[in-house]
PDB file with SEQRES, HELIX, SHEET and CRYST1 records, atoms N, CA, C and O in Angstrom:
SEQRES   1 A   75  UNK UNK UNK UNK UNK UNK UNK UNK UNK UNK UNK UNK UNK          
SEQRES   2 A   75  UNK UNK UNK UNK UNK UNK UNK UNK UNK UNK UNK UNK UNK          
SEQRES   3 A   75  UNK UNK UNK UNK UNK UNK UNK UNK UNK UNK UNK UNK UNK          
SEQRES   4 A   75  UNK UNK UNK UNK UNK UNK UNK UNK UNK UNK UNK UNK UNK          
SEQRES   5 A   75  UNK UNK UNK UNK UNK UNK UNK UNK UNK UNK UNK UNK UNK          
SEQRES   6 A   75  UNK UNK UNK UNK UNK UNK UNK UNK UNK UNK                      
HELIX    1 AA1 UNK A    3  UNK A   17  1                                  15    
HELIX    2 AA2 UNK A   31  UNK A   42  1                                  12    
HELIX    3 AA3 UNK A   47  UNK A   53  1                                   7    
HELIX    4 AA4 UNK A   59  UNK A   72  1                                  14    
CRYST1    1.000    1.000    1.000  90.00  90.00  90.00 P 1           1          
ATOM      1  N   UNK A   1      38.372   7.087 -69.620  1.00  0.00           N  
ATOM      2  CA  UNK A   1      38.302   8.245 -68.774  1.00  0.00           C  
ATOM      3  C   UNK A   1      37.892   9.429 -69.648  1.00  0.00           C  
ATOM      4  O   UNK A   1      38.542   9.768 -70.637  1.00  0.00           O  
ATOM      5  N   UNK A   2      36.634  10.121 -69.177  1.00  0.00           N  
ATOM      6  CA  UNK A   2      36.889  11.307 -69.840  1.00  0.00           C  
ATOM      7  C   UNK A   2      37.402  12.770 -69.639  1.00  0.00           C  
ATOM      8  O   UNK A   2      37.950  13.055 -68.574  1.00  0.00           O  
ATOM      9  N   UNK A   3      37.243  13.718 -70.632  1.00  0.00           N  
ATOM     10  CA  UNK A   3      38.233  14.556 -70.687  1.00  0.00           C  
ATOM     11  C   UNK A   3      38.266  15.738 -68.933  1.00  0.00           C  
ATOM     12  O   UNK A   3      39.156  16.327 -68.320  1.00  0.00           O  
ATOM     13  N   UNK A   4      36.578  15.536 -68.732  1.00  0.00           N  
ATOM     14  CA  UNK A   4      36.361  16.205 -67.830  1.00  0.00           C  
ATOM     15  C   UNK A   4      37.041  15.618 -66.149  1.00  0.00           C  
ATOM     16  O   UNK A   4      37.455  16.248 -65.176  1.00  0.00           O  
ATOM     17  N   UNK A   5      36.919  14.376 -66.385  1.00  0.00           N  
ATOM     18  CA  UNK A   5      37.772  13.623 -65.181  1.00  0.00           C  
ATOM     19  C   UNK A   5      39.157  13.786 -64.949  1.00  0.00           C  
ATOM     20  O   UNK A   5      39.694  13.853 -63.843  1.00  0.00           O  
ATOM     21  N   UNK A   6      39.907  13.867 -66.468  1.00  0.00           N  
ATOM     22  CA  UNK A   6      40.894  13.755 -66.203  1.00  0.00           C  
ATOM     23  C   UNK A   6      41.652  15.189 -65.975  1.00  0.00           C  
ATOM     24  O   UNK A   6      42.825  15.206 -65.602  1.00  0.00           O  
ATOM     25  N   UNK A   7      40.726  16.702 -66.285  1.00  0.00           N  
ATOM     26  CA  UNK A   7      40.706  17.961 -65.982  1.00  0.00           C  
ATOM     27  C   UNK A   7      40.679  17.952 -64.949  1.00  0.00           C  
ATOM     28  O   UNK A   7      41.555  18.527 -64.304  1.00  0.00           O  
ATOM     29  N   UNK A   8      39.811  17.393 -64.448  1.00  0.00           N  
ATOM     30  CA  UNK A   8      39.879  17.297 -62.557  1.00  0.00           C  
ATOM     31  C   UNK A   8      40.196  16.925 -61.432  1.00  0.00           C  
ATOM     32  O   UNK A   8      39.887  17.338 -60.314  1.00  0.00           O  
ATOM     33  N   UNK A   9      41.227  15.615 -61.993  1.00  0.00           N  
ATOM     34  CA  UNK A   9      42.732  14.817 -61.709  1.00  0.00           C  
ATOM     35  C   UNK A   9      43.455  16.161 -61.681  1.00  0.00           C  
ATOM     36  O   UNK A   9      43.814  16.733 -60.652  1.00  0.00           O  
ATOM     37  N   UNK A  10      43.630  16.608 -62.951  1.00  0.00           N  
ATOM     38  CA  UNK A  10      45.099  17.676 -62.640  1.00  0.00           C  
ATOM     39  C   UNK A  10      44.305  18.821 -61.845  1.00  0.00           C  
ATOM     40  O   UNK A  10      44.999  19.050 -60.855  1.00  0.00           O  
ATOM     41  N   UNK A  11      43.372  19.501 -61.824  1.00  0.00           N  
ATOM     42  CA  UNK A  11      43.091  20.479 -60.929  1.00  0.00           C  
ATOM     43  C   UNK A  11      43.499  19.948 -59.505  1.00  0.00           C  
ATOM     44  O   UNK A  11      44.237  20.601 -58.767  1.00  0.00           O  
ATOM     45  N   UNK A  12      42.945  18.652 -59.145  1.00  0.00           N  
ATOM     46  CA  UNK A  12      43.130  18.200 -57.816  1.00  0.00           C  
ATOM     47  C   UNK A  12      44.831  18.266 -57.278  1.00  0.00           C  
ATOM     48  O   UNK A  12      45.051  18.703 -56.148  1.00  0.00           O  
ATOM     49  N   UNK A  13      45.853  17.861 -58.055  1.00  0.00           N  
ATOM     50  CA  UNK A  13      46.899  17.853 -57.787  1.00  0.00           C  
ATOM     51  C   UNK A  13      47.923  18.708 -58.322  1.00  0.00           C  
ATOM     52  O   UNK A  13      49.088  18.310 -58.359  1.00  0.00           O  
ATOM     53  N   UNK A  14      47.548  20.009 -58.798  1.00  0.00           N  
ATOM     54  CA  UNK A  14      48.328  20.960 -59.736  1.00  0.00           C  
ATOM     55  C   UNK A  14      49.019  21.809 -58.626  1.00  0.00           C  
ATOM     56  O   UNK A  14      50.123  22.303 -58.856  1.00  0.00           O  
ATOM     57  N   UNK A  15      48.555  21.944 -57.735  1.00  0.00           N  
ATOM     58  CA  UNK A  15      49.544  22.559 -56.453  1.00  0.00           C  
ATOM     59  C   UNK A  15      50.691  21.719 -56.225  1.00  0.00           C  
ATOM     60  O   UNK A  15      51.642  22.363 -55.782  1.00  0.00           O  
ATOM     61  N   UNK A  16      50.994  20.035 -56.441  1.00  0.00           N  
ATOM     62  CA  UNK A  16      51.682  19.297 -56.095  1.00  0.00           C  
ATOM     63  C   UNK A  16      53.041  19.300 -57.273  1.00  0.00           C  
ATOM     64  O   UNK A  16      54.250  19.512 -57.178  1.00  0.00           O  
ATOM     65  N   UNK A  17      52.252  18.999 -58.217  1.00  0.00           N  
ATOM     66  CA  UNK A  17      52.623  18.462 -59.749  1.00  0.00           C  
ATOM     67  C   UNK A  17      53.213  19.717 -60.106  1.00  0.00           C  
ATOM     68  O   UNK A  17      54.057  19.563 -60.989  1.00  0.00           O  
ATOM     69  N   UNK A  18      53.097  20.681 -59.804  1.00  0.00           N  
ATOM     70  CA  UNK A  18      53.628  22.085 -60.995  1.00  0.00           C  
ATOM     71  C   UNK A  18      54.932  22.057 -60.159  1.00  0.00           C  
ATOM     72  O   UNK A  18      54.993  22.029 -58.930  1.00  0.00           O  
ATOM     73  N   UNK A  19      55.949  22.069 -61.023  1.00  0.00           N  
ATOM     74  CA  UNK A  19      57.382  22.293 -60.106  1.00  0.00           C  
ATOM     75  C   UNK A  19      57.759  23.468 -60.888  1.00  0.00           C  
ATOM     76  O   UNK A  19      57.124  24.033 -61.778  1.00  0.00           O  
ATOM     77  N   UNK A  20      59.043  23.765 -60.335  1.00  0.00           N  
ATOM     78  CA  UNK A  20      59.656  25.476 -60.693  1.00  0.00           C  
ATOM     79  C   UNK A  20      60.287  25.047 -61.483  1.00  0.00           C  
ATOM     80  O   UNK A  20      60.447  23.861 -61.770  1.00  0.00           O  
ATOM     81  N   UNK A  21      60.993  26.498 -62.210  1.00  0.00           N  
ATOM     82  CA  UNK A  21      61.753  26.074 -63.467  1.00  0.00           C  
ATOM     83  C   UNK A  21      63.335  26.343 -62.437  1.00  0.00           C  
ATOM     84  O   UNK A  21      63.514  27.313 -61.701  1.00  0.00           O  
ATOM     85  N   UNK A  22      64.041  25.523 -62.599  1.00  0.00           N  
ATOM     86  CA  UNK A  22      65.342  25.343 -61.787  1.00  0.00           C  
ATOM     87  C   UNK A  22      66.370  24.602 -62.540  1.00  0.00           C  
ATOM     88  O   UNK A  22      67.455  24.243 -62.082  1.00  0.00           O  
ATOM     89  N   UNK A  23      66.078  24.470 -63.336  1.00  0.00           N  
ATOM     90  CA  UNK A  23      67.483  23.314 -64.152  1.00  0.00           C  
ATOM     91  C   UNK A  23      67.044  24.576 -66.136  1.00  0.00           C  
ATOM     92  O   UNK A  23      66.389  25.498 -66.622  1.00  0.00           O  
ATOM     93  N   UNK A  24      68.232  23.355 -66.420  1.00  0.00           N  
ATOM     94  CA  UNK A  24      68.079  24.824 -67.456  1.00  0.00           C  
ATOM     95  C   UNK A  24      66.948  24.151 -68.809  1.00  0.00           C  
ATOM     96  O   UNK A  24      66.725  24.709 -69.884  1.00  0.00           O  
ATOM     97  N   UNK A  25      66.424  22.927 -68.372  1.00  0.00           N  
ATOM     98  CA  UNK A  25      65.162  22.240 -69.117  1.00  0.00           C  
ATOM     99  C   UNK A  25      64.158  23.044 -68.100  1.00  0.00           C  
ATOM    100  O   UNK A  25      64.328  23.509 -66.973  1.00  0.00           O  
ATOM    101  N   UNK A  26      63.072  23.004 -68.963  1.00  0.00           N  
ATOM    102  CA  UNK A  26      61.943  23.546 -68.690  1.00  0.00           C  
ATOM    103  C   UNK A  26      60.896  21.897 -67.887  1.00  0.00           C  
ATOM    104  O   UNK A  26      60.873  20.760 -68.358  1.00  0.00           O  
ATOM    105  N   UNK A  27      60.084  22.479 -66.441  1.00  0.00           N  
ATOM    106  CA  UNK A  27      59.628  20.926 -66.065  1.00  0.00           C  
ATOM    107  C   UNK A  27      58.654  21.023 -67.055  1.00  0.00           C  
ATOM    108  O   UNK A  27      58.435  21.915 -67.875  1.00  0.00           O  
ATOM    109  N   UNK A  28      58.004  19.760 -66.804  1.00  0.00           N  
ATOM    110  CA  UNK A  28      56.778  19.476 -67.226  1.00  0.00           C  
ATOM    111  C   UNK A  28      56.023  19.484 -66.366  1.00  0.00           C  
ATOM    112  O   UNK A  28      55.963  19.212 -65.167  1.00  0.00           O  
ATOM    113  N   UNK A  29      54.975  20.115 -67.745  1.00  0.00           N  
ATOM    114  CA  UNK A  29      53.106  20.702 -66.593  1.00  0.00           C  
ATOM    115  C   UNK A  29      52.790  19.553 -66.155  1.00  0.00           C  
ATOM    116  O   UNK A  29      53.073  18.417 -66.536  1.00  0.00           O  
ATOM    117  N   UNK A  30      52.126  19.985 -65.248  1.00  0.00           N  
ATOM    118  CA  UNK A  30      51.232  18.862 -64.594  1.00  0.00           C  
ATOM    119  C   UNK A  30      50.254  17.764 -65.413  1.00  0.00           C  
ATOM    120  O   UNK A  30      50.007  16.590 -65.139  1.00  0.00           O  
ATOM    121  N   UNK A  31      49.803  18.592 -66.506  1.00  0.00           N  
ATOM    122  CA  UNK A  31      49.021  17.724 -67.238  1.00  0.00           C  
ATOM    123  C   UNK A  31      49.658  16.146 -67.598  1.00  0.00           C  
ATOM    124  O   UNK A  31      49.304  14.991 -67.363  1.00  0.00           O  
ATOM    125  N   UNK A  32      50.975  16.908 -68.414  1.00  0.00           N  
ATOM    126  CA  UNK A  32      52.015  15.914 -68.453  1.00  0.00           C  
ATOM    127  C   UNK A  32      52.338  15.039 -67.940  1.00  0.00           C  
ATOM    128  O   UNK A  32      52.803  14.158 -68.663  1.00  0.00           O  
ATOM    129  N   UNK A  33      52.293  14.810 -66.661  1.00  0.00           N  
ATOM    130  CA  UNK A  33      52.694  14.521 -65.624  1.00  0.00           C  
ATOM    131  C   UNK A  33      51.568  13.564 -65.230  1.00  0.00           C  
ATOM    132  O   UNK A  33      51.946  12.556 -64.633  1.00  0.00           O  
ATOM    133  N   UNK A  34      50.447  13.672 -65.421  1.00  0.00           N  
ATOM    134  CA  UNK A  34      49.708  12.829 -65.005  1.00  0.00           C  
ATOM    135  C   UNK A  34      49.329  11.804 -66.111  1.00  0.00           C  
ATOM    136  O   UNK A  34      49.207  10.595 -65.915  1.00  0.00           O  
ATOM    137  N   UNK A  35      49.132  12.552 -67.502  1.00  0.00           N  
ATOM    138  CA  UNK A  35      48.928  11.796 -68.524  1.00  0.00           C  
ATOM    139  C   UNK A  35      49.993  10.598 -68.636  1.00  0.00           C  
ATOM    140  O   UNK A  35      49.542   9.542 -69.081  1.00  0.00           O  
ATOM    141  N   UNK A  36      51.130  10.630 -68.343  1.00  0.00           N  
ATOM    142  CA  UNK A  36      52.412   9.815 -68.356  1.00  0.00           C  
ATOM    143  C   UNK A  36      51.509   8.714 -67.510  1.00  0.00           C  
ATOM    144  O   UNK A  36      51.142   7.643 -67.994  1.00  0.00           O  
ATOM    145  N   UNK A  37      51.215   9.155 -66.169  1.00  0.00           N  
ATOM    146  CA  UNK A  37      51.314   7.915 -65.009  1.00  0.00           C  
ATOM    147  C   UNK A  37      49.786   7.314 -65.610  1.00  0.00           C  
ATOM    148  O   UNK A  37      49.828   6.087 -65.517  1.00  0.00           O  
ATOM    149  N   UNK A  38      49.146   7.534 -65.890  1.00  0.00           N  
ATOM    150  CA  UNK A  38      47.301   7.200 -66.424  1.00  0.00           C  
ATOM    151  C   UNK A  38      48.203   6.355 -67.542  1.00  0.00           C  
ATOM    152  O   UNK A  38      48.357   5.143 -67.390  1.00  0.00           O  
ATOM    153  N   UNK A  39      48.876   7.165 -68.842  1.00  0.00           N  
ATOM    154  CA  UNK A  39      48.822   6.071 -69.348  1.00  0.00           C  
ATOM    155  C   UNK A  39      49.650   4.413 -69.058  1.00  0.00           C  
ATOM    156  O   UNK A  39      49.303   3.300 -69.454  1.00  0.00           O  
ATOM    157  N   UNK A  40      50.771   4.806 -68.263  1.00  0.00           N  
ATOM    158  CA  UNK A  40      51.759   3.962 -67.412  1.00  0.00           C  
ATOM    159  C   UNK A  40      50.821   2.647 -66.723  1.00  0.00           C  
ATOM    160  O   UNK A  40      51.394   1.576 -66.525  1.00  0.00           O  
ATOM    161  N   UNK A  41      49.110   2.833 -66.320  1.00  0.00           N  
ATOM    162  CA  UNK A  41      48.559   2.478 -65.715  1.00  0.00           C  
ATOM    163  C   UNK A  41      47.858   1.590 -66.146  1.00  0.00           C  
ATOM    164  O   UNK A  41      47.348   0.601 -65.620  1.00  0.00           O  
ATOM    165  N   UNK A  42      47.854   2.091 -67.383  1.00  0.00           N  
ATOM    166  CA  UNK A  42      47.035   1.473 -68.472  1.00  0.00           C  
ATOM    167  C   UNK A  42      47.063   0.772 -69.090  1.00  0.00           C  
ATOM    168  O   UNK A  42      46.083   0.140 -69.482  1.00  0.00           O  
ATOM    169  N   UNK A  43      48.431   0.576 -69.485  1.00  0.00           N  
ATOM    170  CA  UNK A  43      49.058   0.231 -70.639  1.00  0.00           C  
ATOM    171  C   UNK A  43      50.200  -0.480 -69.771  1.00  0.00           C  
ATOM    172  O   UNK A  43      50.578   0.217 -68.829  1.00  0.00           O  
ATOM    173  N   UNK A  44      50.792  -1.659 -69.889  1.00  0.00           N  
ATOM    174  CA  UNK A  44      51.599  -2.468 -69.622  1.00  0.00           C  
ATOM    175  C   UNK A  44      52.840  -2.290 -70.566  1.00  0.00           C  
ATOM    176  O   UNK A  44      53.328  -3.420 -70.602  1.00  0.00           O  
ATOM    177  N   UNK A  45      53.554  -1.523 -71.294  1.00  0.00           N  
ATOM    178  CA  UNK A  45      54.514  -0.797 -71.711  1.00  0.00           C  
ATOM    179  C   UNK A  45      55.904  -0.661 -71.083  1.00  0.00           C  
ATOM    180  O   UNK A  45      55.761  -0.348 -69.901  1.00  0.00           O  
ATOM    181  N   UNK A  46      56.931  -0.754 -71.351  1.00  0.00           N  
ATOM    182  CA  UNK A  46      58.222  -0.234 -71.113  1.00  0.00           C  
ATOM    183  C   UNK A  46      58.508   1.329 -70.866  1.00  0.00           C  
ATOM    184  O   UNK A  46      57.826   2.111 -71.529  1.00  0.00           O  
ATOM    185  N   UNK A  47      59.514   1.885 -69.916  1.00  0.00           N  
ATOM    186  CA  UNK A  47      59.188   3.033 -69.614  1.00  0.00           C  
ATOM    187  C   UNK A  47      59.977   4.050 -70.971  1.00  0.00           C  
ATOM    188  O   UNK A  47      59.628   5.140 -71.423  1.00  0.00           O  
ATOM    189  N   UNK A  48      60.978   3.283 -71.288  1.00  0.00           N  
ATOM    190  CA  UNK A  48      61.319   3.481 -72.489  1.00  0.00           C  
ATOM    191  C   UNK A  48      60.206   4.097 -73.918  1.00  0.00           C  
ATOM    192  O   UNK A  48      60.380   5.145 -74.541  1.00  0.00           O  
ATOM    193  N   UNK A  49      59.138   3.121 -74.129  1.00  0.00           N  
ATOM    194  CA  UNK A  49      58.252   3.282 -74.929  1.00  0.00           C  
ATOM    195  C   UNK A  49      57.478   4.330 -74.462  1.00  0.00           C  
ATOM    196  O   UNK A  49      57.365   5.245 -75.277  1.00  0.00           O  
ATOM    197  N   UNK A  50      56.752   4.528 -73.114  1.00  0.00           N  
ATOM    198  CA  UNK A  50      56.068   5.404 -72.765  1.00  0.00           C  
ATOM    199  C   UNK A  50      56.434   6.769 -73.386  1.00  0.00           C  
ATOM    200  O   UNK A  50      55.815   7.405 -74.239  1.00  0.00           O  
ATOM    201  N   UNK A  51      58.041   7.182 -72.509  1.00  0.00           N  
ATOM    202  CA  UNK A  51      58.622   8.043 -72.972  1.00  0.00           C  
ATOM    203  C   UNK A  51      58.947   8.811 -74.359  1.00  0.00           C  
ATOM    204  O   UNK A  51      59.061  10.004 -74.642  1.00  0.00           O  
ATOM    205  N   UNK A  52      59.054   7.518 -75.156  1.00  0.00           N  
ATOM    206  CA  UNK A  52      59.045   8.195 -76.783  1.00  0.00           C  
ATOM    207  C   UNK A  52      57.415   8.850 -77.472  1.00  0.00           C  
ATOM    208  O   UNK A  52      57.176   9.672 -78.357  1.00  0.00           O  
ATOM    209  N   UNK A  53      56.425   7.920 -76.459  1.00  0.00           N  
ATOM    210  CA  UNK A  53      55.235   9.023 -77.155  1.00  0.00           C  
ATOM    211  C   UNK A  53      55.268  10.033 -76.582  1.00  0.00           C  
ATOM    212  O   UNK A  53      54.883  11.013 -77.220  1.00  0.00           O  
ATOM    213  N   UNK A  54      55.859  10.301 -74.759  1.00  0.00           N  
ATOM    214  CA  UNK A  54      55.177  11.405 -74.699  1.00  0.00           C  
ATOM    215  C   UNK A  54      56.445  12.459 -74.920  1.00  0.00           C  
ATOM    216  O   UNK A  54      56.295  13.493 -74.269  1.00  0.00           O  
ATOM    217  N   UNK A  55      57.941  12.390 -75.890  1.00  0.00           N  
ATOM    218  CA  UNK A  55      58.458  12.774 -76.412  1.00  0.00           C  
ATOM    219  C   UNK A  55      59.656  13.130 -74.603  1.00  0.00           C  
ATOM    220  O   UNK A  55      60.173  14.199 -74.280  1.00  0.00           O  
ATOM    221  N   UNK A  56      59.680  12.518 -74.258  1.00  0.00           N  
ATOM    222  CA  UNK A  56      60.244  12.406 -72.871  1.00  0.00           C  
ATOM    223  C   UNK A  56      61.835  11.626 -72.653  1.00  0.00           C  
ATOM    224  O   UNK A  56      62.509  12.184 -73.519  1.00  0.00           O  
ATOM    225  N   UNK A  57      62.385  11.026 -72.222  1.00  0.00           N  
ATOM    226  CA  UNK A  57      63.411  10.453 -71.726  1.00  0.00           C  
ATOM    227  C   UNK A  57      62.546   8.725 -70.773  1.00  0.00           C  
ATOM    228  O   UNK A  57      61.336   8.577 -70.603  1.00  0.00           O  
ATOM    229  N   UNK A  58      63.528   7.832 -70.390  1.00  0.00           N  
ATOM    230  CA  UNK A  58      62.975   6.850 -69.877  1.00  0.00           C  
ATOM    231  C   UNK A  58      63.114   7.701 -68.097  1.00  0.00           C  
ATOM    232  O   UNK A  58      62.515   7.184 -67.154  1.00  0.00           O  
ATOM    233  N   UNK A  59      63.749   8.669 -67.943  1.00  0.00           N  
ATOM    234  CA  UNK A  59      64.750   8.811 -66.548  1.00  0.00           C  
ATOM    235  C   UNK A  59      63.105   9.722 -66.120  1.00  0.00           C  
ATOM    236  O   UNK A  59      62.412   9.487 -65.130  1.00  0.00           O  
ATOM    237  N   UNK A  60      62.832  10.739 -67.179  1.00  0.00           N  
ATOM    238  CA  UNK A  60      62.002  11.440 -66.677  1.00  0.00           C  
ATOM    239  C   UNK A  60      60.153  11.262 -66.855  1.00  0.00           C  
ATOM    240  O   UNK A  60      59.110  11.853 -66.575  1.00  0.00           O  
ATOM    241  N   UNK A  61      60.709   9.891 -67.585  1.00  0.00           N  
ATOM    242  CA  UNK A  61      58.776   8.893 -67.543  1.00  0.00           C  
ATOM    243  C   UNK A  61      59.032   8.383 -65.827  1.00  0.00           C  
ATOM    244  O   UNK A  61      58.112   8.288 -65.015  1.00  0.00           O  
ATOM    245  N   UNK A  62      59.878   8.216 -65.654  1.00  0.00           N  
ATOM    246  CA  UNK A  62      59.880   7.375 -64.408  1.00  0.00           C  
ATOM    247  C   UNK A  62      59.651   7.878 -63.347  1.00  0.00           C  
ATOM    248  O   UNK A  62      59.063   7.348 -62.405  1.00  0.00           O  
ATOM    249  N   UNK A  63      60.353   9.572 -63.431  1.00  0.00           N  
ATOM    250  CA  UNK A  63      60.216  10.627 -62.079  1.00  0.00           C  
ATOM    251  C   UNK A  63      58.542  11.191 -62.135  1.00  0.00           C  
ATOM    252  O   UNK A  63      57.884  11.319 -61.103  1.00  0.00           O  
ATOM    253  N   UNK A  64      58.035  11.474 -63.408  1.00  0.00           N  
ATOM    254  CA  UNK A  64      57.111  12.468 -63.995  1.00  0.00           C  
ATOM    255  C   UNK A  64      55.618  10.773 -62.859  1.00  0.00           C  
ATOM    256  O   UNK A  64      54.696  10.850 -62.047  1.00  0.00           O  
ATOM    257  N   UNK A  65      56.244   9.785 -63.502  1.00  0.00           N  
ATOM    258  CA  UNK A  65      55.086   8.523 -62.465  1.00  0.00           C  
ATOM    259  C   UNK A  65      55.019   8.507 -60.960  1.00  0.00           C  
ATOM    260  O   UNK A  65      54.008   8.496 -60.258  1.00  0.00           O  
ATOM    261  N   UNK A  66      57.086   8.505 -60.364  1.00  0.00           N  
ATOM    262  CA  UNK A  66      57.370   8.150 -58.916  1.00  0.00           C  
ATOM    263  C   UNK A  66      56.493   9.344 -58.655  1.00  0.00           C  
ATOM    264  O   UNK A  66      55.531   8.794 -58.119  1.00  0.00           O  
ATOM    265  N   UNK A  67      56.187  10.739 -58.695  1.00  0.00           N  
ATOM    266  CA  UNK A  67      55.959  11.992 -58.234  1.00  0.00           C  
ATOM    267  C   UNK A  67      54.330  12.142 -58.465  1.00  0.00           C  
ATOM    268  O   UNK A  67      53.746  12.829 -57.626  1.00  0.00           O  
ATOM    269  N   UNK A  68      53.679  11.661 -59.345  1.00  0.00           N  
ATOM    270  CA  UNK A  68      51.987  11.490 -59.208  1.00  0.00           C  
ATOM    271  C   UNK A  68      51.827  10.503 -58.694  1.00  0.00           C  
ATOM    272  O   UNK A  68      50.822  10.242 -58.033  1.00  0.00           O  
ATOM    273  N   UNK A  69      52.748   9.759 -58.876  1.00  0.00           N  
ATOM    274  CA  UNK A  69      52.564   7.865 -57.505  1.00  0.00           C  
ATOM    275  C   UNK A  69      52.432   8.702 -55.769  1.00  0.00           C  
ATOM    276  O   UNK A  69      51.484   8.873 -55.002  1.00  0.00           O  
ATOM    277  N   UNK A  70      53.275   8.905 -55.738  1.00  0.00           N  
ATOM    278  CA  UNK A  70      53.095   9.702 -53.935  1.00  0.00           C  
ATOM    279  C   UNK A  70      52.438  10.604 -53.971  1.00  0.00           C  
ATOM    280  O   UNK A  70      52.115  10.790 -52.798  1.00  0.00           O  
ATOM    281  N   UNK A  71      52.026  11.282 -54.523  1.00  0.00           N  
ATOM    282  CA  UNK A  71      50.762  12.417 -54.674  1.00  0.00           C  
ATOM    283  C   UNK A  71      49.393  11.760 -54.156  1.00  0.00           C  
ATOM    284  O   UNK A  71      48.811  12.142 -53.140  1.00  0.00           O  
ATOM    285  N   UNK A  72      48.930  10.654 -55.045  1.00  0.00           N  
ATOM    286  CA  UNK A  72      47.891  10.420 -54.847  1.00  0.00           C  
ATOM    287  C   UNK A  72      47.990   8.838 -53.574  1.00  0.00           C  
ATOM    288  O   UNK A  72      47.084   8.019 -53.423  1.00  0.00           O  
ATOM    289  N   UNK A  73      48.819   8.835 -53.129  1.00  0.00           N  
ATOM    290  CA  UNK A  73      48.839   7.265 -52.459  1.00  0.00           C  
ATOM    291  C   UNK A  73      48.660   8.058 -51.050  1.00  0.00           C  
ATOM    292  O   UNK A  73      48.660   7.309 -50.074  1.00  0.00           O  
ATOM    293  N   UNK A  74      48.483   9.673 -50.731  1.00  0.00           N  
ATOM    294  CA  UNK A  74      48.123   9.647 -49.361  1.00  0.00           C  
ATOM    295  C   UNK A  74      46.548   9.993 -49.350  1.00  0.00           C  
ATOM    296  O   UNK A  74      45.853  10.353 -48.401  1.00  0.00           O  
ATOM    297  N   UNK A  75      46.193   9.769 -50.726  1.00  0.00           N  
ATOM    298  CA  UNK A  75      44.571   9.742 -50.729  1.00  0.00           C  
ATOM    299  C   UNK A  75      43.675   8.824 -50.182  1.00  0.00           C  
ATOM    300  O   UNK A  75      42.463   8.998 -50.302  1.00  0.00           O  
TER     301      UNK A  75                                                      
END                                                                             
């Protein structure tokens, strides 16, 4: 994928993906958020492993995927 596609993945869904800051962690951008589920997609990996590259938790590789999973499945 290149860089310009995947710029235009998150433009497409950055109204969806950007959540508020409400807990006393800061969310993660959208970019984040999608890069997780692309690479999740990609890569046949543990959510565990995912999480340690993208310096994440397994709880919040899993939400940061369920939440670009329903985003794009009413496409």
């Amino acid at each position: 994928m290149t860089q310009a596609t995947f710029w235009d993945l998150v433009e497409q869904a950055w109204a969806h993906l950007e959540c508020q800051d409400i807990n006393m962690w800061l969310p993660l951008p959208a970019d984040t958020n999608l890069a997780i589920t692309l690479f999740k997609l990609a890569m046949h990996t543990s959510l565990q492993y995912d999480g340690h590259l993208f310096g994440v938790g397994k709880a919040t590789t899993r939400e940061a995927i369920l939440e670009v999973s329903s985003y794009f499945r009413f496409f």
